[in-house]
N, C-alpha and C positions, 0 to 999 in steps of 0.2 A: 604367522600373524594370529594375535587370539581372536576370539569370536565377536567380541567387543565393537574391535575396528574394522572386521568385514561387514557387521550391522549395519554400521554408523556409516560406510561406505557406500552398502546397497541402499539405505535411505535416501540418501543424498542423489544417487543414479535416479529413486524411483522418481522424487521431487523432479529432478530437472526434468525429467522427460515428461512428466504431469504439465508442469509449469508450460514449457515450451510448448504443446499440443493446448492449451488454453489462449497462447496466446494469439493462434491464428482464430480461436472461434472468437476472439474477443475483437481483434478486426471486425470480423464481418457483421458483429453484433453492432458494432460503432456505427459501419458503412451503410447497412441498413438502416438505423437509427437517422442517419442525414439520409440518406434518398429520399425514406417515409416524411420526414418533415420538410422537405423542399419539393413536394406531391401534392397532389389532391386528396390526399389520404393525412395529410397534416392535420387537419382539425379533430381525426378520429384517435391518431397519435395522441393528440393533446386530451382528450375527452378521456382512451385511455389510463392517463397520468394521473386525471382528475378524480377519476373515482373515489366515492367515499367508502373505506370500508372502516366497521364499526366491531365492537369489540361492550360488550358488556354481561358482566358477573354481576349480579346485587350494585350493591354503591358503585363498583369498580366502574371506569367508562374509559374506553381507547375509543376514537372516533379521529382517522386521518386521512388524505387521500392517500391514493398507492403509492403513488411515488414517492410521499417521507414512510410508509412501513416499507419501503425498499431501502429506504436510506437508513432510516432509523431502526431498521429489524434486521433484512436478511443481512445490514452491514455489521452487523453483533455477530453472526454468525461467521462473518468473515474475520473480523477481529479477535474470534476467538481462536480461528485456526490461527492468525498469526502470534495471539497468545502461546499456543500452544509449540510452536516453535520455537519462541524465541528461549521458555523456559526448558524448551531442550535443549537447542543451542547452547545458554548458559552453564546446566547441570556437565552436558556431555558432548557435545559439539563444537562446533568453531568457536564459541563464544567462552568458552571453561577455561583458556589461559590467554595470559595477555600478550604471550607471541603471536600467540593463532590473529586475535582479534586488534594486534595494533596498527596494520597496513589499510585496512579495509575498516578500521571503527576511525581513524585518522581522515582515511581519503573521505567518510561520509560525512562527516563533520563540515571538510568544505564545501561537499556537496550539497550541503543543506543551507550554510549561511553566502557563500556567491551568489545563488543564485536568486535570493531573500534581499542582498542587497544593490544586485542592479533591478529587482522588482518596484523595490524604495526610490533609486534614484527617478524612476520613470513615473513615478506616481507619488512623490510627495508634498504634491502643492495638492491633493486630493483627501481629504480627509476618509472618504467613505471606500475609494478605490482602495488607500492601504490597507481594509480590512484582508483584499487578498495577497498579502507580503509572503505566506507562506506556501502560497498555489506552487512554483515552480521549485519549491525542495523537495517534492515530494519524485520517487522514483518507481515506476512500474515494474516488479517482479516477473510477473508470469511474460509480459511484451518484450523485456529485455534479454531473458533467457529462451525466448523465443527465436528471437533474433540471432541469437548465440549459436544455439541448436544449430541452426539454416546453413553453417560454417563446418559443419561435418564432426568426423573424430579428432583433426588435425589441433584442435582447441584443448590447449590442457587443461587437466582435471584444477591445476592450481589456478587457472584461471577462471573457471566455471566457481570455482569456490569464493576465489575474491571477489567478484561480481554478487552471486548470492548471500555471505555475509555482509558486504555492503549495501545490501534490499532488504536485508534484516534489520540492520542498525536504523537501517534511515526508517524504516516503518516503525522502529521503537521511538523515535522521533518525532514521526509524525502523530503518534499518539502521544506523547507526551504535550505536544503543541497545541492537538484540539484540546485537552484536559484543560492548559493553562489559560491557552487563547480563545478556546471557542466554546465556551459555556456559557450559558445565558444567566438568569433572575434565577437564585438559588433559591430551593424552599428547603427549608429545617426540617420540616416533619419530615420529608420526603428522604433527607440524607441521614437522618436518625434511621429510618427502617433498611433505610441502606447498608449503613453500618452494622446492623444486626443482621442482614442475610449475610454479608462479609467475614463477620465473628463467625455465624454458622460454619460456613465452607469451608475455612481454615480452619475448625474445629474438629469438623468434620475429618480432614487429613490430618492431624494430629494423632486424631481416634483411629486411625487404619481404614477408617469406609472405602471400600474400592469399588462400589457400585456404581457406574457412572450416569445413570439415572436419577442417583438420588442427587447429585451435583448440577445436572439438569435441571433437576425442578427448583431447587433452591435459587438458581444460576436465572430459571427464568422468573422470580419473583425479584430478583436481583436486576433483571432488567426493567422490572415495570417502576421500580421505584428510583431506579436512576433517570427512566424514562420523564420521571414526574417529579423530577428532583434541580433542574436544571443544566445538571451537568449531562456531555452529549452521552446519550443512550451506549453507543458502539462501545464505551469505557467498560461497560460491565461484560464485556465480552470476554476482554484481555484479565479481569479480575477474576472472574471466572477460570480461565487459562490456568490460572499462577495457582490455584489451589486443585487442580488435579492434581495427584500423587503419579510422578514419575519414578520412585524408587521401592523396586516391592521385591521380594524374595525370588530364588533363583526358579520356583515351579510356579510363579504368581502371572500372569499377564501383566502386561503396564497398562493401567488405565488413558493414559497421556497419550500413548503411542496408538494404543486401538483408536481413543478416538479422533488422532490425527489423521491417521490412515483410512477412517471412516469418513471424517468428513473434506478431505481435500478430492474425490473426484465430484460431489455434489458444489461445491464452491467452484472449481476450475469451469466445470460442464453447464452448470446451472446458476449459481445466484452472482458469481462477477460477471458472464455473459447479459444475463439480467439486466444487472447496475450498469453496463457499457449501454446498452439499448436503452433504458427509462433518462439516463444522464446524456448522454451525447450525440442526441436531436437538436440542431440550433438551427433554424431559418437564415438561409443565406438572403431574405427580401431586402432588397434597397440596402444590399451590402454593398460595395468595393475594394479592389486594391489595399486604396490607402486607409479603407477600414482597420487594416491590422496594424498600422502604423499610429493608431490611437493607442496612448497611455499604457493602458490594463492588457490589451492585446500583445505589443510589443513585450509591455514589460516579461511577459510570462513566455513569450514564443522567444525571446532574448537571454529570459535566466536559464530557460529548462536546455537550450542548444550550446551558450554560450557561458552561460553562470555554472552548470553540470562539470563541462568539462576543464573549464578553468581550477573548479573548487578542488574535484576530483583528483585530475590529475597535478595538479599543483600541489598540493595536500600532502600525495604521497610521495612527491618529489623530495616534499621538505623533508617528511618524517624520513626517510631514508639515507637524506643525506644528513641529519641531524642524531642519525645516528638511533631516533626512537623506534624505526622498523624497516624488517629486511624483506629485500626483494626476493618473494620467488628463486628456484634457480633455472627452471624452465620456463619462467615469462619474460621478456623484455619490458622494455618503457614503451616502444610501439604499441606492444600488444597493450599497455595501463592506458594508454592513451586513446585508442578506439572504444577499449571499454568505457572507457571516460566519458566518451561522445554519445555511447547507450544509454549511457545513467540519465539523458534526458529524456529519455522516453518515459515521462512523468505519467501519461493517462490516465487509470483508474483514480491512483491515490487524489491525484491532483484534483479529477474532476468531482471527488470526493470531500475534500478539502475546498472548492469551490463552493459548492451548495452551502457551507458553512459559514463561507465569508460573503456570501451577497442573499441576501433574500429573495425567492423567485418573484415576488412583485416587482422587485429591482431587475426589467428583465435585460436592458441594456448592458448594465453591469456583466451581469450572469452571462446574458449570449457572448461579451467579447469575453469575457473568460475563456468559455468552451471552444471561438474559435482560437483561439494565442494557446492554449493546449493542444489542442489540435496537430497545430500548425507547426509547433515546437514540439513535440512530441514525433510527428512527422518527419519533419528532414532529421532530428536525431538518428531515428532506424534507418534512414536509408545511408546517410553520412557513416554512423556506428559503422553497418557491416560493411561497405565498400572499404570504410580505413581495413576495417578488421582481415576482409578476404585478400585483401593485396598483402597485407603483411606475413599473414598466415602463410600465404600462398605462398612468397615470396623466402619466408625465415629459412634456411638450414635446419635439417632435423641433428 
C-alpha cells in the first residue's frame, strides 16, 4: 500500500474517534443546557446569552449579544473546518470519484429533501413556521458517529465511511441552503469588499502563500464584511476553506491539513460543546404532551426519525438497484438501514439552522423548534443503535 492511502486512512481513524469523543461532550452540554433553564438558575442562563459584547476599531463597530457572536463567530470557525474537509474530500478523499461518492452523495440527497417534505406537509397552512422547512435535513456528525463508535470494532470501516461521507454531503448542503435560503437585506458596499478579500485569497494561492496566518487575517476581514453584508457570516468560513492550498511539494507541509488537524480538537472540545449549551436551553414552562404534537414540533421530530430514514435508505435502495451505485461488499441493507435511523440525529446542524429560520423574539416558534429536535434527534440514537447492535451482533462474520 503506498503512503498516500495509509494517510488518508489514518485521518479518517483520527476523525472518527475525535468526532465520536465530541459527541458524548455534546450531550451533556445539551443536558446541562435544559436542567439550567428549567432551574432557578434560568434567568442567569438567559442574562448569560444576553450579554453585550462590543467590538470597535475607528469607524468599525461590532456590538452583539453572546449568543449571535456564538452563532455568528465561533460558527465561522466551525464552518470552516467543515470547509476544510470537504475540499479534501473532493481533492483526495471520499469525495474525488464518483464511485466513492455515488451511494452516500445519493442516499443524502434523500436525506435532505424527505425529510424537508413532510416538514412542509405539517406546516403549510403557516406561512412563518415554513421558514423552518430545512430544520430537519440537516444531520449531526460528531452525535452520529458517536453513536456508531458505542458498537465497538465489529462496525465496518465501509460503514463508518458511508455514514461520514454522507455528514459531509449533507453539511455541503446545509450550507448551500443557508447561502440561498437564509440571508437577509443585502448591502452592496459590503459584498463589493467581499469580493475583494475573495479575489485576495485566491490570489493569494495562485501566488504559492503557504503562510496560514496570512489567510487568517484576510479570512477574518472576510468575515466582518460578510458579517455586514447580509449574507449569513458562517459562509466566509467555508470560503475561506476552499482557498487553503492543499497541494504543495513532496518536503512542503500542507497548509489545509495542519490547519485541519489544528483546529478540529478546539471545535469537537470547545466551540460545538459551546453552540450545544448557548442553543439548547428551552423552558419546558406550561409545556405538555401534546405540545409536541403541534405543527413545527412534530413536523421536525417526524422528518429528522421518519423523513431521515425513509430518504436515506430508500435513496440508496434505488440508486443500487438502478444500477447508479454499489453496495459495499462488507455491509448489508440492514446494516444501511440502521444507519439510516442515525442520520436523524440532526442536533447541532439543525439547532443551527433553526436560529436562522425563526427569530429569537419569535420565542414560540424557536422553543418548539428546539423541543421537535430534541425530541427527533433523541429516539433516532437510541432506535439507530439498538437496530444497529442486533444486526451487528447478530450478522455472520
Amino acid at each position: 500500500m503506498s503512503v498516500k492511502p495509509i494517510r488518508a486512512l489514518e485521518a479518517i481513524r483520527e476523525f472518527l474517534k475525535l468526532e465520536s469523543a465530541s459527541g458524548i461532550i455534546l450531550v451533556g452540554a445539551a443536558v446541562l443546557a435544559l436542567i439550567i433553564s428549567n432551574s432557578p438558575l434560568s434567568s442567569l442562563y438567559d442574562l448569560f446569552l444576553d450579554t453585550p459584547v462590543e467590538i470597535r476599531i475607528g469607524a468599525l463597530h461590532l456590538a452583539k449579544p453572546l449568543l449571535l457572536w456564538i452563532n455568528d463567530g465561533l460558527m465561522a470557525i466551525f464552518f470552516l473546518l467543515i470547509g476544510l474537509e470537504v475540499k479534501r474530500e473532493i481533492l483526495d478523499g471520499q469525495l474525488s470519484s464518483i464511485s466513492q461518492v455515488a451511494l452516500p452523495g445519493i442516499a443524502a440527497i434523500g436525506g435532505m429533501a424527505i425529510p424537508a417534505l413532510i416538514y412542509i406537509l405539517f406546516n403549510i397552512s403557516n406561512a412563518s413556521a415554513l421558514n423552518g422547512w430545512a430544520i430537519p435535513a440537516a444531520t449531526d456528525i460528531a452525535f452520529a458517529l458517536g453513536i456508531l463508535a458505542l458498537l465497538g470494532s465489529r462496525v465496518p470501516l465501509s460503514l463508518k465511511l458511508f455514514l461520514l461521507t454522507l455528514a459531509i454531503i449533507d453539511d455541503l448542503g446545509a450550507i448551500v441552503i443557508i447561502a440561498i435560503f437564509y440571508s437577509g437585506d443585502l448591502s452592496v458596499t459590503s459584498l463589493i469588499f467581499a469580493g475583494v478579500a475573495i479575489a485576495a485569497l485566491f490570489a493569494m494561492n495562485l501566488l504559492g502563500v503557504k503562510r496560514i496566518a496570512a489567510y487568517v487575517v484576510v479570512g477574518l476581514i472576510l468575515w466582518i464584511c460578510v458579517l455586514k453584508s447580509g449574507v449569513h457570516a458562517t459562509l466566509a468560513g467555508v470560503i475561506l476553506a476552499f482557498a487553503i492550498p492543499l497541494r504543495t511539494k513532496e518536503d512542503e507541509p500542507c497548509p489545509l491539513r495542519e490547519m485541519e488537524h489544528s483546529l478540529h480538537p478546539w471545535i469537537a472540545f470547545g466551540i460545538m460543546p459551546i453552540f450545544a449549551f448557548a442553543n439548547a436551553g428551552v423552558s419546558l414552562e406550561g409545556m405538555s404532551f401534546g405540545s409536541l404534537f403541534e405543527p413545527i414540533p412534530i413536523g421536525i421530530a417526524l422528518g429528522l426519525f421518519l423523513g431521515k430514514q425513509a430518504g436515506v435508505f430508500g435513496f440508496s435502495l434505488a440508486a443500487v438497484k438502478l444500477g447508479l451505485a454499489k453496495l459495499p461488499s462488507d455491509i448489508n441493507w440492514r446494516m444501511i438501514y440502521g444507519t439510516s435511523v442515525l442520520c436523524g440525529i440532526g442536533f447541532t446542524m439543525s439547532l443551527f439552522i433553526s436560529t436562522l429560520a425563526f427569530d429569537s423574539s419569535i420565542t414560540d416558534d424557536a422553543a418548539s423548534a428546539r423541543i421537535g429536535i430534541l425530541v427527533g434527534s433523541f429516539i433516532s440514537a437510541i432506535a439507530g443503535y439498538l437496530i444497529l447492535s442486533f444486526y451487528i451482533k447478530n450478522d455472520p462474520d
